[in-house]
ZARO-587177 format. One record per residue: residue number from 1; x, y, z of N, C-alpha, C in turn. Coordinates in pm, whole numbers. Atoms other than C-alpha are relative to their C-alpha. Layout:
NUM;X;Y;Z;X;Y;Z;X;Y;Z
...
This chain:
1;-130;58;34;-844;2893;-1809;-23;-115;-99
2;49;113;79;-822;2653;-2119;62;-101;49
3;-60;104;-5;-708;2313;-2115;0;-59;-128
4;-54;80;134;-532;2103;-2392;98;-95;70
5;-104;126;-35;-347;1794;-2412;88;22;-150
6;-103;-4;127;-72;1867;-2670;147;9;-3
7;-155;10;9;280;1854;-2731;11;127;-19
8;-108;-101;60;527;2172;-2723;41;-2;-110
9;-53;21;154;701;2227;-3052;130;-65;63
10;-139;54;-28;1023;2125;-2833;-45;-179;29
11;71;140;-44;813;1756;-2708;-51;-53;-155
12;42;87;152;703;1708;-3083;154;-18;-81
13;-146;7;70;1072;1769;-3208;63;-149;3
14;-55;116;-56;1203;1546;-2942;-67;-144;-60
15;105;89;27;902;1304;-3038;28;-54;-145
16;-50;73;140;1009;1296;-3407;122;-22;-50
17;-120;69;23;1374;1239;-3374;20;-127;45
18;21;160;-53;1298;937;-3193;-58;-62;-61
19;41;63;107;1104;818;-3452;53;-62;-129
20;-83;32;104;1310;868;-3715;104;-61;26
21;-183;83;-37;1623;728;-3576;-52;-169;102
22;74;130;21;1367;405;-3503;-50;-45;-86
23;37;29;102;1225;391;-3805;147;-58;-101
24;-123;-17;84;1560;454;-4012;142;-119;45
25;-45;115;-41;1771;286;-3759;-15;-130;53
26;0;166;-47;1657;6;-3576;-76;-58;-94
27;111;89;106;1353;-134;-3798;83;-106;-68
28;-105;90;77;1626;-264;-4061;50;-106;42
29;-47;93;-54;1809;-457;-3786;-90;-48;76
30;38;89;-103;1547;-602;-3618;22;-110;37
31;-36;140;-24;1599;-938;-3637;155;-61;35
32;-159;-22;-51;1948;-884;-3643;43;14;145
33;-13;-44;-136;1955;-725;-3274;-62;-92;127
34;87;119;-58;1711;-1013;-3157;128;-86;5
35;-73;73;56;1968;-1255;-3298;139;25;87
36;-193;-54;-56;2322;-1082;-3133;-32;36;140
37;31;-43;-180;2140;-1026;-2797;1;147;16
38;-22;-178;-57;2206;-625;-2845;7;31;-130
39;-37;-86;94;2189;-339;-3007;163;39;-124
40;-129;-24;35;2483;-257;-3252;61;136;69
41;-84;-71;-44;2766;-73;-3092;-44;154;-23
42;51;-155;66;2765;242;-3341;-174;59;32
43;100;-51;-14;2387;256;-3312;-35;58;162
44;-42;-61;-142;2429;329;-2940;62;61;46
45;-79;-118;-2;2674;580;-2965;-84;93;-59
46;64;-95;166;2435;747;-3261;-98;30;115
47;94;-45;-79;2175;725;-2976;-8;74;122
48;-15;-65;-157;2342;859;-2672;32;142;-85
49;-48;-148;51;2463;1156;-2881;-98;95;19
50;102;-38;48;2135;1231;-2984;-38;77;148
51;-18;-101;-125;2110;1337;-2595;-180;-46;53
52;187;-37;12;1689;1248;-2605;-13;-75;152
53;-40;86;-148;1738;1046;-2254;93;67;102
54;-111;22;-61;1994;1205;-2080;-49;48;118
55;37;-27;-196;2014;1309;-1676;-86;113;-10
56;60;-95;-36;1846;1604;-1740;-135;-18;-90
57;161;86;60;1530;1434;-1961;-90;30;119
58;97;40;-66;1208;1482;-1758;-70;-130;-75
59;62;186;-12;1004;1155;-1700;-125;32;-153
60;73;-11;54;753;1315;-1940;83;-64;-136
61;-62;22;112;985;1332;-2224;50;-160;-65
62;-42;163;-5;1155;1002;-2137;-113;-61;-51
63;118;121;43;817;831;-2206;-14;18;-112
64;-23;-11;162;808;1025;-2559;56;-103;-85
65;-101;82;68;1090;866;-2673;41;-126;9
66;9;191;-44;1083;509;-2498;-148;-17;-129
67;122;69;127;706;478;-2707;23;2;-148
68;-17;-29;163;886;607;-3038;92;-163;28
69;-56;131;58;1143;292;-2983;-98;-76;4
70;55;118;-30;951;47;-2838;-122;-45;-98
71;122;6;118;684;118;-3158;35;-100;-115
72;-61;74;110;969;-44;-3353;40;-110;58
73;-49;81;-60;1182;-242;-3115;43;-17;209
74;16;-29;-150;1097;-264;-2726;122;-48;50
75;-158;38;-91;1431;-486;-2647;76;118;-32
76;-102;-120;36;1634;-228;-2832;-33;125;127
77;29;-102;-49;1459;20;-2639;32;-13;132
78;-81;103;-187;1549;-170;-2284;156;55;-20
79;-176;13;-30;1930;-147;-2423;42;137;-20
80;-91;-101;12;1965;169;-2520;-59;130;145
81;36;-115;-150;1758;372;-2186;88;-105;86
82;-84;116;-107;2042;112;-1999;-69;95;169
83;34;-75;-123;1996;403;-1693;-136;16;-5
84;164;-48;28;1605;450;-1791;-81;-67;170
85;47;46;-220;1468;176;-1456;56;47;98
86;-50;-13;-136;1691;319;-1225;-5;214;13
87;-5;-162;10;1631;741;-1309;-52;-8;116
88;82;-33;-124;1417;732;-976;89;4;86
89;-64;22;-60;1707;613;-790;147;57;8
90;-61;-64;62;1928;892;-780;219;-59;28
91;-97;75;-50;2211;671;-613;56;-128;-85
92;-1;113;61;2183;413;-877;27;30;-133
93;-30;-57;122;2159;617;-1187;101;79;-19
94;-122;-67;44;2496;726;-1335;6;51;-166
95;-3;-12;172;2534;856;-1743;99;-118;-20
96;-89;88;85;2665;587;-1982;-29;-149;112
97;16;111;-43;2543;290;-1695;-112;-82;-60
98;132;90;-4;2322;-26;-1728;-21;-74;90
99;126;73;-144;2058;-71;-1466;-76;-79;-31
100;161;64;-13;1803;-354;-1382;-28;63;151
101;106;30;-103;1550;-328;-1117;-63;-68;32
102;81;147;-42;1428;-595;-928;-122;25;85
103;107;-48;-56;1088;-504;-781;-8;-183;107
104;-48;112;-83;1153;-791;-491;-154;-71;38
105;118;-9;-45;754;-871;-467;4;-162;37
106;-14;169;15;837;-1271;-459;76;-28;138
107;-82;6;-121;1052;-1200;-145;87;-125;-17
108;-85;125;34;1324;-1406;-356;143;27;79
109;-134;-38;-32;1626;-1193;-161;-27;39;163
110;-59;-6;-107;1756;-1177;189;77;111;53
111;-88;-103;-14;1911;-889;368;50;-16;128
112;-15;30;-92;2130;-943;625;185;92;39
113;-149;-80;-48;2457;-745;795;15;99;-131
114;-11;-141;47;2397;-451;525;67;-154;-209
115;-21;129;171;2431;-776;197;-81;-82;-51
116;126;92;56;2189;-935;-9;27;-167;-63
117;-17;146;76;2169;-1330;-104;-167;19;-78
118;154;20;46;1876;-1407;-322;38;-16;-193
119;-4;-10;138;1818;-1455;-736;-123;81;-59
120;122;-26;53;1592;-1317;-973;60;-58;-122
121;-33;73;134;1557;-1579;-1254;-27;69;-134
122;-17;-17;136;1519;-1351;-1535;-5;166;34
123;-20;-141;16;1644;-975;-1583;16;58;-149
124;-95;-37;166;1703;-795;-1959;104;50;-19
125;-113;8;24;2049;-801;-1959;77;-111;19
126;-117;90;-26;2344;-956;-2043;93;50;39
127;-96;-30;-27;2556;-727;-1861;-61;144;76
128;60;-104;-55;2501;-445;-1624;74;54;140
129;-82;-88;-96;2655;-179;-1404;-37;-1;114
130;22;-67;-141;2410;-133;-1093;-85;-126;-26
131;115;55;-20;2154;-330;-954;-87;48;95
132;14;-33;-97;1892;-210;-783;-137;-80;54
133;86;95;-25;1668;-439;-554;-127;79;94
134;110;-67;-79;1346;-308;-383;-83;-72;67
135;72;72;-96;1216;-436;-102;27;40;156
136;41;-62;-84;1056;-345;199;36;181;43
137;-30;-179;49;1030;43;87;131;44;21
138;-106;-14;-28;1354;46;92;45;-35;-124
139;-82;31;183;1583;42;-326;147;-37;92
140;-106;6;-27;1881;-136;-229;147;-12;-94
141;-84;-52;140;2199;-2;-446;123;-136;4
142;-181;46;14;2443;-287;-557;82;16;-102
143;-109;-54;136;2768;-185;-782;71;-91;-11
144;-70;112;16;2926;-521;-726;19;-130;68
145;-13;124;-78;2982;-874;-635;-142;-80;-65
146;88;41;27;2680;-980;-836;26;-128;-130
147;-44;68;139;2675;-1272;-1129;-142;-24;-109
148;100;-37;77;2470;-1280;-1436;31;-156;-82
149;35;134;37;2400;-1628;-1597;-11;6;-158
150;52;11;130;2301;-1592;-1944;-93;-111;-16
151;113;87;-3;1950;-1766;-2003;-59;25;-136
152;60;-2;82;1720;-1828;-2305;-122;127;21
153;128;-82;-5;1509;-1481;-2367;-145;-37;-74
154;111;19;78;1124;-1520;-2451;-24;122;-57
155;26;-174;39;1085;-1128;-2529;139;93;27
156;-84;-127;-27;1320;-827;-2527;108;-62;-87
157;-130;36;15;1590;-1012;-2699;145;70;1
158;-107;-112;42;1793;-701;-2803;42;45;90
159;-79;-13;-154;1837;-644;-2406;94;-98;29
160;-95;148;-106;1963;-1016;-2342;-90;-27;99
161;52;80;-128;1849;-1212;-2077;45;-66;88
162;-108;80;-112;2021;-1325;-1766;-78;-54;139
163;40;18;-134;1946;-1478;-1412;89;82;119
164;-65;-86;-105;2049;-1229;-1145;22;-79;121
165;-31;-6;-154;2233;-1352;-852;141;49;115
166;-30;-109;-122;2337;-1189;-522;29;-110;97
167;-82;116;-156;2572;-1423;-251;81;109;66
168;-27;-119;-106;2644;-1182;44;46;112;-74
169;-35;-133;62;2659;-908;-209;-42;132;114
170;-2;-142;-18;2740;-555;-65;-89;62;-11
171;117;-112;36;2452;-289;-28;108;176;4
172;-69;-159;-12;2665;47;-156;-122;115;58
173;133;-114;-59;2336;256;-75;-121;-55;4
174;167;-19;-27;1967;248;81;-37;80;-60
175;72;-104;68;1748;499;-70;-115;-10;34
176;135;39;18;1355;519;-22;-73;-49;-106
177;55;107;107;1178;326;-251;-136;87;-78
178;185;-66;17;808;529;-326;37;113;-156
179;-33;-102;68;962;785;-555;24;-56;-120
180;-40;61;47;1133;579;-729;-34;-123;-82
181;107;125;92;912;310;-806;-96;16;-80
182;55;-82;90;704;539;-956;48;37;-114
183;-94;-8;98;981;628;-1215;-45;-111;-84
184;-21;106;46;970;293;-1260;-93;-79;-79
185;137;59;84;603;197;-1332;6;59;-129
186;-10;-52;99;648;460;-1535;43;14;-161
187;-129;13;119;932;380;-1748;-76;-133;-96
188;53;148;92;752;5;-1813;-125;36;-69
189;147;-29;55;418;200;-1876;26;28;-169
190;32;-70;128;534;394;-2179;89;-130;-82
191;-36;106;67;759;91;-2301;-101;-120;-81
192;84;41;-3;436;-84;-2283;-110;87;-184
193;81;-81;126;245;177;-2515;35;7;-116
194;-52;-1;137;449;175;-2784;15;-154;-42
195;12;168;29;497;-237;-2805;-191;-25;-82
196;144;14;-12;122;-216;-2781;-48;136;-199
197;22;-116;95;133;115;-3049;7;-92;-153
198;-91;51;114;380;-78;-3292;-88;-152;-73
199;62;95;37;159;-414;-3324;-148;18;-28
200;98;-69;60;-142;-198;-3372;11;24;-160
201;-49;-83;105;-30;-6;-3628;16;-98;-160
202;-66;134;116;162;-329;-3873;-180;-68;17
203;123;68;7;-188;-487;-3796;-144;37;-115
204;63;-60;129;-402;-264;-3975;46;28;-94
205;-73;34;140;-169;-231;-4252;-22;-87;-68
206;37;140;43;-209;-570;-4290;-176;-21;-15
207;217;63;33;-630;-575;-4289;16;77;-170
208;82;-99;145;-634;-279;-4569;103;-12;-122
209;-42;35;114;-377;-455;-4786;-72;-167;-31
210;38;87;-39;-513;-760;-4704;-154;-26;-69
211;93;16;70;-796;-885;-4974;-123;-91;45
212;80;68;3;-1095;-1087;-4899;-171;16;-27
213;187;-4;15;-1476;-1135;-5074;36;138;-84
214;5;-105;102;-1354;-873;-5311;44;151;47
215;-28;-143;-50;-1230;-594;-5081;96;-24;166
216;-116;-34;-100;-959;-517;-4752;-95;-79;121
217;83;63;-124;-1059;-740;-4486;-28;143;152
218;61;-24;-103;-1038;-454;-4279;-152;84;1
219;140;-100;10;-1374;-316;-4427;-65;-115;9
220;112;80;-48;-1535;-631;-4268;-34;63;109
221;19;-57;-145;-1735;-536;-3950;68;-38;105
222;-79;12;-110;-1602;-727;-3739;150;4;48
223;-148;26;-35;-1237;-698;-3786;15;194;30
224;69;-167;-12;-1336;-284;-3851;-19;13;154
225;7;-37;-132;-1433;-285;-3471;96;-64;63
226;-111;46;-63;-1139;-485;-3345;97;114;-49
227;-130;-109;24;-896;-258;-3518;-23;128;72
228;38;-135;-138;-1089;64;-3321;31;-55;105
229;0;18;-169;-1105;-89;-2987;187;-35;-17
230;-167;-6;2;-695;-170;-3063;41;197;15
231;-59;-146;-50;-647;235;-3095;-60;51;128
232;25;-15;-86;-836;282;-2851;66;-13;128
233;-57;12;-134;-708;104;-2616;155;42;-18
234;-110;-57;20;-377;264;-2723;17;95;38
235;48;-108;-17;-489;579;-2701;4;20;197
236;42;5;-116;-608;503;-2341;130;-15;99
237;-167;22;-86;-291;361;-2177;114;80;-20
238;-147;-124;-9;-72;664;-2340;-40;129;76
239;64;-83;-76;-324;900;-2182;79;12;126
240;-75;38;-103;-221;739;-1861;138;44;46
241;-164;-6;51;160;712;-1916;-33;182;25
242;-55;-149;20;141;1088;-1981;-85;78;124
243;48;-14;-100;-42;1160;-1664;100;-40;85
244;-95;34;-129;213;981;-1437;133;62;-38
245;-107;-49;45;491;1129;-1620;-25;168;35
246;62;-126;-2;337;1467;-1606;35;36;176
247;-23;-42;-126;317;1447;-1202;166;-61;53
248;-204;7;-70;698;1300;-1150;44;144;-64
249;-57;-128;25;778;1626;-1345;-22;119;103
250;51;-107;-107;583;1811;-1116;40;12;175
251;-85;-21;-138;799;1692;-851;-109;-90;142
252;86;119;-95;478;1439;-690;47;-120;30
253;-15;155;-24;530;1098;-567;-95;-53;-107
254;56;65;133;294;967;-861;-35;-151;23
255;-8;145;-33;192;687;-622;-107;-56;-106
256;152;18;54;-173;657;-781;41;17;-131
257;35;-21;131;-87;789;-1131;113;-121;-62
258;-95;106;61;215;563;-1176;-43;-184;4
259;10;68;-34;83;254;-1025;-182;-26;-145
260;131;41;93;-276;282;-1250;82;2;-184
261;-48;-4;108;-47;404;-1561;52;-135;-62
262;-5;139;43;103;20;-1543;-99;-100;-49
263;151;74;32;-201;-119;-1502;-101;-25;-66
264;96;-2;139;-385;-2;-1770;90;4;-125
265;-70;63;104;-76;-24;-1973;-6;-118;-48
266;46;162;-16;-54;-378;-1905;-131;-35;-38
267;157;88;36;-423;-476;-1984;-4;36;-134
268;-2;-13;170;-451;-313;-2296;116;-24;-89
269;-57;9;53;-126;-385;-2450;-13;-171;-5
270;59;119;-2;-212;-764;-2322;-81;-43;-73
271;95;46;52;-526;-729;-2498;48;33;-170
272;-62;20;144;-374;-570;-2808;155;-78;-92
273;-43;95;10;-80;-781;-2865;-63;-81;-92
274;29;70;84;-267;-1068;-2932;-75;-35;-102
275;76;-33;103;-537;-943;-3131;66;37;-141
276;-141;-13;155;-239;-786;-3378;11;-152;-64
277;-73;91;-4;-135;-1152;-3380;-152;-45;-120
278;140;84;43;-525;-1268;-3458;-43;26;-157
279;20;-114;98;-564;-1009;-3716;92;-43;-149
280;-109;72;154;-281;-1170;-3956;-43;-127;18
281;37;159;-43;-429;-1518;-3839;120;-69;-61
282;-121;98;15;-160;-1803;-3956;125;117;-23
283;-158;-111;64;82;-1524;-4102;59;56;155
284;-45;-43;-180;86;-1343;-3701;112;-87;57
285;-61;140;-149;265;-1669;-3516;115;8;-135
286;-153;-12;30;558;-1625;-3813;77;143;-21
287;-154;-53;-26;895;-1456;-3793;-11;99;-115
288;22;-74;124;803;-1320;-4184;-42;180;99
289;56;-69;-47;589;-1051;-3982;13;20;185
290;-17;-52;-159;665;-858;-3624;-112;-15;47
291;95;64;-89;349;-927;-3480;22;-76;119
292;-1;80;-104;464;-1223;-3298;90;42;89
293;-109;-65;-138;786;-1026;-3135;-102;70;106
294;52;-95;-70;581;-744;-3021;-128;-85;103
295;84;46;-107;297;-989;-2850;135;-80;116
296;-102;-26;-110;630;-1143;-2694;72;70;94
297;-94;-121;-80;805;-826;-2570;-134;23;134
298;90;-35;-122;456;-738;-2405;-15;-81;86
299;37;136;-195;400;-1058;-2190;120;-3;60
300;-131;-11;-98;801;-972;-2084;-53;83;70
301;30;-142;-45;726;-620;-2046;-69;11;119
302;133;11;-146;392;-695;-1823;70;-62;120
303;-34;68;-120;629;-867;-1595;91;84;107
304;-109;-119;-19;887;-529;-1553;-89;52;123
305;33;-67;-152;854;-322;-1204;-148;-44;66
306;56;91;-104;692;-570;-1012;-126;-28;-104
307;96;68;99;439;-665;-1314;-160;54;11
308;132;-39;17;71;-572;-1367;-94;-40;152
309;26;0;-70;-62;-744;-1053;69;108;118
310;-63;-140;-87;155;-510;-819;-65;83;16
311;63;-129;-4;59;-219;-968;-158;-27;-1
312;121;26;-57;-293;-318;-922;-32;49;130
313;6;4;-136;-265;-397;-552;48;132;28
314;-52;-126;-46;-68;-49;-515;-172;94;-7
315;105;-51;42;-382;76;-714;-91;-14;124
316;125;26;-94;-627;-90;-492;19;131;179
317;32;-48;-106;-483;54;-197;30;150;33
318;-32;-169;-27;-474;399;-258;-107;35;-48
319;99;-49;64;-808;403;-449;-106;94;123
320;49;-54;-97;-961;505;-108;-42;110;34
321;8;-146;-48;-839;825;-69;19;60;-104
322;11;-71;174;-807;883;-450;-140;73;-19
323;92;-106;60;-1004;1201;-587;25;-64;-112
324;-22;30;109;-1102;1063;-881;-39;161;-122
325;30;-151;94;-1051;1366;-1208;92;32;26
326;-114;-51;46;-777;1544;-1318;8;161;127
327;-47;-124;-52;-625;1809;-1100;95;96;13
């Protein structure tokens, strides 16, 4: 029996309309969409049409098309999968809603007579349909009674940024949590890869236009092996991603593949980030050049479904009975 890792002609299609309608559309407005807290209106109609997300998306696909935005603009890409964190939660996810998920690991919320009190000081939105809180394996569904603050964003801008809080808010539905949270690593993994893709990418652009000692700084050695170990580790964390996506399709709990898929998202997009940043040295840290968004979006990003430590500890404690190798 062979094995290959390759795209369908229908997964490369999908793969390059999401590209193009990031490239074409958002790129232009980036700063713009940073700036207004959200996406433009029309461009979010242009994107739901497009259908590349919708209820019937597998998780695989979904990650396609989250790494084509998030290559350009990871907040954008937060505002327009609005239902994308909550697909696991089939009680929570509606078409045309916007979900957060609060991965409750801080034990900042309270549950008491079937209603939650508690905050979470920073969510990416400025406005949102469901909420769903997770804690003690248990996704708890709220549709109302919640208030949203508006706060200063450090990353995602094009989502918004709010403080979530919950005073004897209503629980419309329980749900189990395991399935679901898996979705979820998931969803931040491939968001992750493409942030991580997108500040790669502008980076080496920048070495091999980039002159010094008579030739492209990136044909110095040492910047030459930083720019590999950047695809690399790109390479490595979409591997992942498409492994945990692969077994939610397959209808698995995806405790192990979802929970390591963050994890090695998170480290390498951590590590590439700021190397992008290093790589333009003084030019990186300004606004002229995306560099500095995209190392911002990732230190948000790393903080999404319960953040890189989490999925660790999930990691750790399943490594046990983990077969390690593809099966």
């Amino acid at each position: 029996m062979s094995f290959r890792l390759a795209l369908s002609d229908e997964e490369r299609l999908v793969q390059e309309t999401a590209r193009r309608f990031a490239e074409d559309r958002l790129l232009p407005r980036l700063r713009a969409h940073e700036q207004a807290r959200g996406v433009a209106p029309e461009l979010g109609r242009e994107f739901a049409a497009l259908g590349l997300v919708g209820a019937e998306a597998g998780a695989f696909v979904r990650a396609l098309v989250l790494e084509e935005l998030a290559a350009v603009d990871p907040g954008a890409a937060v505002a327009l999968d609005g239902t994308g964190p909550a697909i696991g939660f089939p009680d929570a996810a509606a078409a045309g809603c916007r979900a957060v998920v609060v991965d409750d690991v801080d034990d900042r919320f309270r549950l008491h007579d079937g209603r939650l009190d508690g905050e979470a000081p920073w969510v990416p939105a400025d406005r949102i349909d469901v909420a769903v809180v997770l804690k003690d394996e248990r996704a708890h569904v709220v549709r109302e009674g919640f208030r949203l603050t508006a706060v200063k964003p450090c990353g995602l801008e094009a989502a918004g940024a709010s403080r979530l809080v919950l005073a004897g808010t209503p629980v419309a539905a329980v749900v189990e949590v395991r399935h679901g949270r898996a979705h979820l690593r998931t969803w931040v993994a491939a968001l992750l890869v493409g942030a991580a893709r997108g500040a790669h990418h502008y980076a080496m652009r920048y070495a091999t236009e980039r002159t010094a000692f008579g030739r492209p700084i990136a044909h110095h050695q040492a910047l030459a092996f930083l720019i590999a170990d950047l695809a690399i580790a790109v390479d490595a964390a979409r591997l992942a991603v498409w492994r945990a996506a692969a077994a939610l399709d397959r209808g698995e709990t995806a405790e192990w593949e979802a929970a390591t898929a963050l994890a090695e998202a998170a480290e390498q997009a951590l590590f590439v980030g700021p190397s992008a940043v290093q790589i333009l040295g003084g030019h990186g840290f300004m606004k002229d050049h995306p560099v500095e968004k995209w190392m911002r979006d990732i230190r948000t990003l790393a903080s999404l479904g319960g953040g890189r430590e989490a999925a660790e500890v999930a990691a750790a404690g399943l490594a046990v009975e983990h077969e390690a190798g593809l099966r």
